[in-house]
C-alpha positions as CSV (number, residue, x, y, z in Angstrom):
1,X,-57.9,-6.0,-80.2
2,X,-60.0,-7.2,-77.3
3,X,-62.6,-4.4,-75.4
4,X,-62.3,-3.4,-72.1
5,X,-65.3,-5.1,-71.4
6,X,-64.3,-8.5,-72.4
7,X,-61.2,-8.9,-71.0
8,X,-62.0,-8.1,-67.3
9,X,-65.1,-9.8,-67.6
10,X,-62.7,-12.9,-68.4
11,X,-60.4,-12.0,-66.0
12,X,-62.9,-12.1,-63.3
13,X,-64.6,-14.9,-64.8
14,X,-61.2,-16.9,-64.1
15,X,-60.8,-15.7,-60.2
16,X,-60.9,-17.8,-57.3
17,X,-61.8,-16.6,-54.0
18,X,-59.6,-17.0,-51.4
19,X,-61.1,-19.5,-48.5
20,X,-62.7,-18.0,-45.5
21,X,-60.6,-18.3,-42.0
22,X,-61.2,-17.9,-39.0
23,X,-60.0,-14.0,-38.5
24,X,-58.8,-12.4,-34.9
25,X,-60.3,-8.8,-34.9
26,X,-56.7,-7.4,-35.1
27,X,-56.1,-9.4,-38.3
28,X,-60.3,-8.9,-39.9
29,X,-59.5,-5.4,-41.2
30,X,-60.5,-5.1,-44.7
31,X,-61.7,-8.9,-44.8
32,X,-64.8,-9.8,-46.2
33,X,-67.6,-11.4,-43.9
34,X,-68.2,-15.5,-44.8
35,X,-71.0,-15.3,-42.0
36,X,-73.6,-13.5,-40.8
37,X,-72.9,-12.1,-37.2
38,X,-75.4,-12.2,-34.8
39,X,-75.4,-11.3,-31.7
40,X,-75.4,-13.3,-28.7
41,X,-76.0,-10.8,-25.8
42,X,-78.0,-7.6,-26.0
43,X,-76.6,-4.4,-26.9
44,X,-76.1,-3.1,-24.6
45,X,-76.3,-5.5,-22.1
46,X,-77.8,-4.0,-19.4
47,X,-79.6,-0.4,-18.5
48,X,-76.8,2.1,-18.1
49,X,-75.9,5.7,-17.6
50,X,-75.6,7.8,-21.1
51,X,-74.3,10.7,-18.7
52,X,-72.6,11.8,-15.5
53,X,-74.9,13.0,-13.2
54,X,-77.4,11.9,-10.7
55,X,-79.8,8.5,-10.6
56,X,-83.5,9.8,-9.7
57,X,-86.6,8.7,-9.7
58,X,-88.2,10.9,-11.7
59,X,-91.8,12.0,-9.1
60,X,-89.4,13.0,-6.6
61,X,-88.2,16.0,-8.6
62,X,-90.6,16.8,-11.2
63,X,-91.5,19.9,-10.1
64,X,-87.9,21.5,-10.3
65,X,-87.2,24.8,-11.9
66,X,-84.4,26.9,-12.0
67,X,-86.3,29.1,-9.5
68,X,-87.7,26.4,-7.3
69,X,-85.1,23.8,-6.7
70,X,-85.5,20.1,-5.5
71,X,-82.7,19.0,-3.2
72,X,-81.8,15.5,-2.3
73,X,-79.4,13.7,-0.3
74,X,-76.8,11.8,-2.2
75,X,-76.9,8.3,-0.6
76,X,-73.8,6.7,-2.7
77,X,-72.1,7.1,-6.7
78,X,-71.7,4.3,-9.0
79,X,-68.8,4.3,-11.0
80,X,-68.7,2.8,-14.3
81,X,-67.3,-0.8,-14.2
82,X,-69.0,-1.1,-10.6
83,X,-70.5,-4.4,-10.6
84,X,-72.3,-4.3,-7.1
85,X,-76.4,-4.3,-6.8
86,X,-77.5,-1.2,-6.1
87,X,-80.5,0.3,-5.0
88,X,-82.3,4.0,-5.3
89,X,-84.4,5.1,-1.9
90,X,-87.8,6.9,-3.1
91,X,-86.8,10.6,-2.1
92,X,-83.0,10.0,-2.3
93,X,-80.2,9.7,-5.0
94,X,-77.3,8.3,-6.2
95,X,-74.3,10.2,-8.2
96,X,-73.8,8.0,-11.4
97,X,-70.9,8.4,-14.3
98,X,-71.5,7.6,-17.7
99,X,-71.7,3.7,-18.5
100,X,-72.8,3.2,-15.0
101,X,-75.7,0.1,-14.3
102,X,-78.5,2.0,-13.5
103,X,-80.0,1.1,-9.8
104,X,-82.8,-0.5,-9.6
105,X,-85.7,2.5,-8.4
106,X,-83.7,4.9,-10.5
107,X,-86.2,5.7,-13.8
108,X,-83.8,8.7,-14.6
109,X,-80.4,10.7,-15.1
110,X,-80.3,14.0,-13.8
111,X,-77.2,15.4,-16.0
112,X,-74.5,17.1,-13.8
113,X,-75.3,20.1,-15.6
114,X,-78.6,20.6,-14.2
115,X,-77.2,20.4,-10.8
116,X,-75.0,22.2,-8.1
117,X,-73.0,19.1,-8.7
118,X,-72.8,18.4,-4.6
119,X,-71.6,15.2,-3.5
120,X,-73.7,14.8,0.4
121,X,-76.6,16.8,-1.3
122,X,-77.4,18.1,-4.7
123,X,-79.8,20.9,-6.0
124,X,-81.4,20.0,-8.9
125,X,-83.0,23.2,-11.2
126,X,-84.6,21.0,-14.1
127,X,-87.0,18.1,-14.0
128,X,-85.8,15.1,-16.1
129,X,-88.8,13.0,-17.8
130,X,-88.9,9.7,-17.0
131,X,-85.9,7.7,-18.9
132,X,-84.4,10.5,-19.4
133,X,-80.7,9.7,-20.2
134,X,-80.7,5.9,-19.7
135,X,-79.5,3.7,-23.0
136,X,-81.5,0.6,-22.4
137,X,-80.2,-3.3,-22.4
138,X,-81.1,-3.9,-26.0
139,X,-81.7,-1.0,-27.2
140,X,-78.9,-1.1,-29.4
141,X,-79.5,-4.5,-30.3
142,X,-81.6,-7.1,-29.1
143,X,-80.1,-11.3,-28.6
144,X,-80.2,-12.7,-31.9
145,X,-80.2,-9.9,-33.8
146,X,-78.3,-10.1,-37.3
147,X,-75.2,-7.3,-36.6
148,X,-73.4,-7.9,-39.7
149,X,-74.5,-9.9,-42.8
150,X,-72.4,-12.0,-44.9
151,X,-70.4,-10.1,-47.8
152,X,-69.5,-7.3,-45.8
153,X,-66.2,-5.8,-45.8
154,X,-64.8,-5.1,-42.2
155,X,-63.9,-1.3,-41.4
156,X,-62.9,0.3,-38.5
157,X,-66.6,0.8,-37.5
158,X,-67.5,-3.2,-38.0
159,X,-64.5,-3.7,-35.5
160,X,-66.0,-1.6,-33.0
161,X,-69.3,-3.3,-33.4
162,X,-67.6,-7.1,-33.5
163,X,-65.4,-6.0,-30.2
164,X,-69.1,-4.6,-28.7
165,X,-70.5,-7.9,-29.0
166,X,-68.0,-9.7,-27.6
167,X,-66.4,-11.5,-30.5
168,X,-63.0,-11.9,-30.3
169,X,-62.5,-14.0,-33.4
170,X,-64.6,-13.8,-37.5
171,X,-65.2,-16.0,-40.3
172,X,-64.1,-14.0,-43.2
173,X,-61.9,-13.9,-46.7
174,X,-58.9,-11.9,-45.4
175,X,-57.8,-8.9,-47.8
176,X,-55.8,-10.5,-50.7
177,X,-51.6,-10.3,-50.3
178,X,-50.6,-8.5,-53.2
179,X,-46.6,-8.5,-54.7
180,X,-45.8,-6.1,-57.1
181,X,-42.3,-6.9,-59.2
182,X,-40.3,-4.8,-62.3
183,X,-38.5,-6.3,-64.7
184,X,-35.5,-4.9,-66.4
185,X,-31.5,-4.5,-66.8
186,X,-32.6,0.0,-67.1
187,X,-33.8,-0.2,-63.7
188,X,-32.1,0.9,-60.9
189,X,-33.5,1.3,-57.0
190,X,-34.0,4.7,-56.0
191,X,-31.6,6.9,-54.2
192,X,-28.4,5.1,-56.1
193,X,-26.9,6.4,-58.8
194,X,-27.6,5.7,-62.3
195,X,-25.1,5.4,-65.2
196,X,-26.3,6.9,-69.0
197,X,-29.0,4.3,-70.2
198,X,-30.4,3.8,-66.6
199,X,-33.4,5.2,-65.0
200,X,-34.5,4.9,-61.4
201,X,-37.3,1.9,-60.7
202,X,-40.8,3.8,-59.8
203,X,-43.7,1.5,-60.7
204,X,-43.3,-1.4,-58.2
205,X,-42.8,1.6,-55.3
206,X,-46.5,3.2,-57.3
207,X,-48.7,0.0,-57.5
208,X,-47.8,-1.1,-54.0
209,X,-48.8,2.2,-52.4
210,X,-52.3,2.1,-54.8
211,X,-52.6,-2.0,-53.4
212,X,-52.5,-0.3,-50.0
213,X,-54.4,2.6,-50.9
214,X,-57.2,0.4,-51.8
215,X,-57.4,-2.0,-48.6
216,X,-54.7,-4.5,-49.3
217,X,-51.4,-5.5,-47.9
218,X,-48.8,-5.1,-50.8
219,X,-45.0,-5.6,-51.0
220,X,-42.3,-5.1,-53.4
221,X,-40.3,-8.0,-54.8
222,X,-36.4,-6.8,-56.3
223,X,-35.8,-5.9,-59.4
224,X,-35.7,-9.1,-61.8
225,X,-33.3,-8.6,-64.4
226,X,-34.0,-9.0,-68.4
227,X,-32.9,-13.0,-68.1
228,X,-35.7,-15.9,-68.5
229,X,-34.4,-18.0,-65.3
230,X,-34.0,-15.2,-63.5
231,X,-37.3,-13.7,-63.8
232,X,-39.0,-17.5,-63.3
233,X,-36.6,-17.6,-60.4
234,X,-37.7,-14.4,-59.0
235,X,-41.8,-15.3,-59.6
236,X,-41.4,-18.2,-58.1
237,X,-39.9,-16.6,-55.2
238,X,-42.6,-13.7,-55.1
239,X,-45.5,-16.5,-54.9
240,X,-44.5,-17.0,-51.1
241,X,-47.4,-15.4,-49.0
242,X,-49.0,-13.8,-51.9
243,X,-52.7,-14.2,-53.3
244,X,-51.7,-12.0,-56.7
245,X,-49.2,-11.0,-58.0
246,X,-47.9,-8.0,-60.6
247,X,-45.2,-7.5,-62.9
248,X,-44.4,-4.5,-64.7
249,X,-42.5,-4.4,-68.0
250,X,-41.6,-7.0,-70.5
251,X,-45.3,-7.5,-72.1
252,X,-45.1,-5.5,-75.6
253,X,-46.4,-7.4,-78.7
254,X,-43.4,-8.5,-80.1
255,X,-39.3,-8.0,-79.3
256,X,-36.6,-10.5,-77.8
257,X,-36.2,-8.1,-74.3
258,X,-40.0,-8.9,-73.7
259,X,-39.2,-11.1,-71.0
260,X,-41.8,-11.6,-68.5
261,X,-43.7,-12.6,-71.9
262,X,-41.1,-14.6,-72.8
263,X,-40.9,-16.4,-69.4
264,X,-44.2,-17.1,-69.2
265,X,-45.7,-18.2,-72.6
266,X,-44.0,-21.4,-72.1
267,X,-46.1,-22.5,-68.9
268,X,-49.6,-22.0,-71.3
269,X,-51.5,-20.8,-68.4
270,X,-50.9,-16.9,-69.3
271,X,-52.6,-15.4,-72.2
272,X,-51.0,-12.3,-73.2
273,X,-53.0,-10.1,-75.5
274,X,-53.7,-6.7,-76.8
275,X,-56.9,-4.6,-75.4
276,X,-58.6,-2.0,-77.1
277,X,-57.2,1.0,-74.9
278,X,-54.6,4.0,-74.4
279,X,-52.8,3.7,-72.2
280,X,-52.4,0.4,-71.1
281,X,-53.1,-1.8,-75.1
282,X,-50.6,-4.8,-73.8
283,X,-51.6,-6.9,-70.9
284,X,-51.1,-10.7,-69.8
285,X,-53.4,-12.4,-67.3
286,X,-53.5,-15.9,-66.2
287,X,-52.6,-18.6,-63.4
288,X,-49.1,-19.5,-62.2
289,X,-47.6,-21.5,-59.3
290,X,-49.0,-24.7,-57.8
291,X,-51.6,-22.9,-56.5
292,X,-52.8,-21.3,-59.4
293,X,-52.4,-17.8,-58.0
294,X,-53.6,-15.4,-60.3
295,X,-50.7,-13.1,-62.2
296,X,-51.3,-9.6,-63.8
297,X,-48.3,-8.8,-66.3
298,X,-48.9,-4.8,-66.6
299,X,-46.6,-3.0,-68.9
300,X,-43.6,-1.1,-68.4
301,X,-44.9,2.4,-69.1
302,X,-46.0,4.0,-65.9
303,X,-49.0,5.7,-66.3
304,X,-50.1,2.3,-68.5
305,X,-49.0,0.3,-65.8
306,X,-51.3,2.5,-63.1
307,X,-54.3,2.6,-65.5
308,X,-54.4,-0.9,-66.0
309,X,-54.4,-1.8,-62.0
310,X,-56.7,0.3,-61.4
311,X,-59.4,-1.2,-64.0
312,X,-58.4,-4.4,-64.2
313,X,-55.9,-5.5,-60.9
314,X,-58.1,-3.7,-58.2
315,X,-61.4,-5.6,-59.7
316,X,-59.9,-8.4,-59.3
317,X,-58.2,-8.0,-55.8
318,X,-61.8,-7.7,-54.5
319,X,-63.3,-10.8,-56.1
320,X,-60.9,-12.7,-54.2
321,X,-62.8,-11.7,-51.7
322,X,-66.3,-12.6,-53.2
323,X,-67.2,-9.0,-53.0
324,X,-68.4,-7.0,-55.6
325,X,-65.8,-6.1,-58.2
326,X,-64.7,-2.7,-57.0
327,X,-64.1,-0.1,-59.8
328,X,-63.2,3.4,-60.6
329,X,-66.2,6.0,-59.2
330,X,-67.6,7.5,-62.5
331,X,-69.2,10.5,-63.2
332,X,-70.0,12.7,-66.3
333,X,-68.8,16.7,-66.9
334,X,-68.2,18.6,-69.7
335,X,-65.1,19.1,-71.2
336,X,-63.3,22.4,-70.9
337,X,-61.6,22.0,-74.1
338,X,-61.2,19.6,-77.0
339,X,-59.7,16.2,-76.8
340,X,-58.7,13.9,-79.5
341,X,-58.4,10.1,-79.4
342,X,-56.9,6.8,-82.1
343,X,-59.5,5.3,-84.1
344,X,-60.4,1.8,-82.3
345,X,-58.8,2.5,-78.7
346,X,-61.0,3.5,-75.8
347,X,-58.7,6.3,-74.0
348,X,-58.2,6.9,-70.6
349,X,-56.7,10.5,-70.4
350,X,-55.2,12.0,-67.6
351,X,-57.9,15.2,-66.4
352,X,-58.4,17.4,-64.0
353,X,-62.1,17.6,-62.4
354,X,-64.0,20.8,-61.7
355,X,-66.8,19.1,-59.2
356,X,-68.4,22.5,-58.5
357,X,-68.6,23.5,-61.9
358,X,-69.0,20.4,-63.7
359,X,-65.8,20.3,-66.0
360,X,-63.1,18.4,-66.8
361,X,-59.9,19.5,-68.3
362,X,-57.0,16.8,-69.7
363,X,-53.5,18.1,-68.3
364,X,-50.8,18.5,-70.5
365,X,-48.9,15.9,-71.3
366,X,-50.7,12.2,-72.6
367,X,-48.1,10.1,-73.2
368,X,-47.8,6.7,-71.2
369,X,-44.3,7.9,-69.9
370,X,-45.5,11.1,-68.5
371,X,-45.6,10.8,-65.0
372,X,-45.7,13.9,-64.0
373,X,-48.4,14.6,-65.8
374,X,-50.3,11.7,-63.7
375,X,-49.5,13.7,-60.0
376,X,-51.1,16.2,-61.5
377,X,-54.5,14.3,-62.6
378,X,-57.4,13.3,-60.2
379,X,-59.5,11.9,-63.2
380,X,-59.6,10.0,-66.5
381,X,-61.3,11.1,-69.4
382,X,-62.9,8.2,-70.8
383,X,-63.5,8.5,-74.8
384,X,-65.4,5.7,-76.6
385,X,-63.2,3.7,-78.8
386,X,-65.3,4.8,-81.7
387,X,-65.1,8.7,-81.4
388,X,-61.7,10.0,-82.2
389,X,-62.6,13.9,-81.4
390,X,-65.1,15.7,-79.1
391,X,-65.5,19.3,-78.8
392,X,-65.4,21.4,-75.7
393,X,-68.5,21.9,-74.2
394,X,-69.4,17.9,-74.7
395,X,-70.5,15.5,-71.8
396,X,-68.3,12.6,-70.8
397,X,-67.8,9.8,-68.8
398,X,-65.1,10.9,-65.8
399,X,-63.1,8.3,-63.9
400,X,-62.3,10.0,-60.3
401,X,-58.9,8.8,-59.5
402,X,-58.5,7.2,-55.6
């Protein structure tokens, strides 16, 4: 059996980023940057108001106190947006609102609060230094300052800061398009009824949601049905719009119903193979369409199928993106019982994390089928293919479920 280790390294080895585009900032969410982003204008752009209040200068009411008050006439306000010249009288002021241009023989921002808040004259019972609540053109960021370097992934925050500096459009690798398909005649779509032999379809429904969990847009295909044209039919179908793409069911080493296997060995550009793990041993990886867009054949068994996206599909989703292959956050605890594990598998068991007191504790229930048991998990014990028992009270390696 393969490791772990070598399987996604080939896997990884074998993606192609997606080509960079040029992005509007409604469509750059989650993309990764192909430039660095400098900016062209200074941030911001011109002295302004970081309060309401009053524009001083700041000599002709340094001696205020709450007990010996400075009053001066209000010659005007400045609302934000207002994009006239304006001009501060020594011995005068002008009532200013937050975002304001600051007038030229203003050095300061009295804040409301420090004031009667009168609009013909206004006390003022505190002496603001000089500067005092004015953000300064630049001070931000200066013209030709880098904002954003290449490889970064866009968040809401990076939106705010392209949108500040006035870009309407990016260079980046948008987030991959990722279809998730089952396969099988058992599977039925939820909320219809099933006959003896049947069982309602759940892992499409589970990967897409963990695609979209993870930063990516994701869609379902239908249910293919346990027939070789049909599910070559379907795939090709599924490759419309989509950068990867997911099957669940029909991998297992060996047996005529394994049909995506069956489907796809022919084609010779989809190695299926069995990796050293529990849950998740049979996997397929490989190219398909005239694209060459990059096919993950998970199996059937849920809690395999979630497993393996999660180490293997969600690496790779980011490396279309030429950013770092994004993984599973690991950390170590102790176990609060003892776990057993097969000789030669690495296992992956389903656990509940103590963070506070650095434990972890495998739920009931292990089997690749068990679902339930998986809602109930927010971590993955990871035990070394060579060790087939620890004790409780030994340190491991902890997988924090997203």
């Amino acid at each position: 059996m393969q490791p772990v280790e070598s399987y996604l390294d080939e896997v990884l080895a074998a993606i192609r980023p997606l080509p960079p585009r040029e992005l509007r900032l409604d469509e750059a969410i989650g993309a990764v940057l192909a430039e660095d982003v400098t900016a062209a204008w200074a941030l911001p752009p011109f002295d302004n108001s970081g309060m309401d209040g009053y524009a001083v200068l700041a000599a002709d009411v340094a001696a205020a106190t709450p007990e010996r008050p400075v009053t001066l006439p209000v010659r005007g306000e400045v609302p934000a947006g207002d994009t006239r010249t304006h001009h501060l009288d020594q011995g005068t002021c002008l009532r200013i609102m937050t975002g304001a241009p600051v007038p030229s023989g203003a050095d300061a921002i009295v804040p409301v609060e420090w004031t009667d808040g009168g609009s013909a004259h206004v006390t003022i019972s505190r002496a603001p230094e000089p500067g005092n609540s004015i953000r300064r053109a630049g001070g931000d960021a200066a013209v030709g300052d880098v904002l954003l370097t290449a490889g970064t992934r866009v968040g809401p925050v990076q939106i705010g800061l392209l949108a500040a500096a006035g870009r309407g459009t990016v260079t980046a690798r948008p987030s991959p398009r990722i279809t998730v398909m089952s396969t099988g005649d058992e599977l039925i779509e939820p909320g219809q009824p099933v006959r003896p032999g049947q069982i309602w379809e759940s892992n499409s429904r589970m990967l897409a949601a963990a695609a979209q969990q993870a930063g990516y847009p994701a869609r379902r295909h239908a249910i293919a049905p346990d027939d070789k044209a049909a599910v070559l039919a379907a795939i090709e179908e599924a490759l419309a719009g989509t950068d990867l793409l997911v099957t669940t069911g029909g991998v297992s080493m060996g047996g005529e119903h394994d049909i995506i296997k069956a489907a796809l060995q022919d084609l010779g550009t989809v190695a299926f193979r069995k990796i050293a793990m529990q849950p998740g041993m049979p996997q397929g990886f490989g190219v398909v369409g005239a694209a060459g867009t990059p096919i993950f054949t998970l199996p059937g068994n849920p809690v395999s199928a979630y497993v393996s996206f999660q180490l293997f599909v969600r690496p790779a989703a980011s490396a279309l993106q030429s950013f770092g292959p994004e993984r599973l956050a690991a950390t170590s605890a102790e176990l609060a019982g003892p776990v057993r594990s097969p000789s030669g598998r690495r296992s992956y068991l389903r656990a509940v994390l103590d963070s506070a007191a650095g434990t972890v504790a495998p739920v009931s229930g292990q089997s690749s089928h068990q679902l339930a048991s998986l809602a109930r998990a927010d971590a993955l014990i990871v035990v070394p293919e060579s060790v087939t028992e620890l004790p409780g009270g030994a340190t491991v390696e902890v997988l924090m479920l997203p």
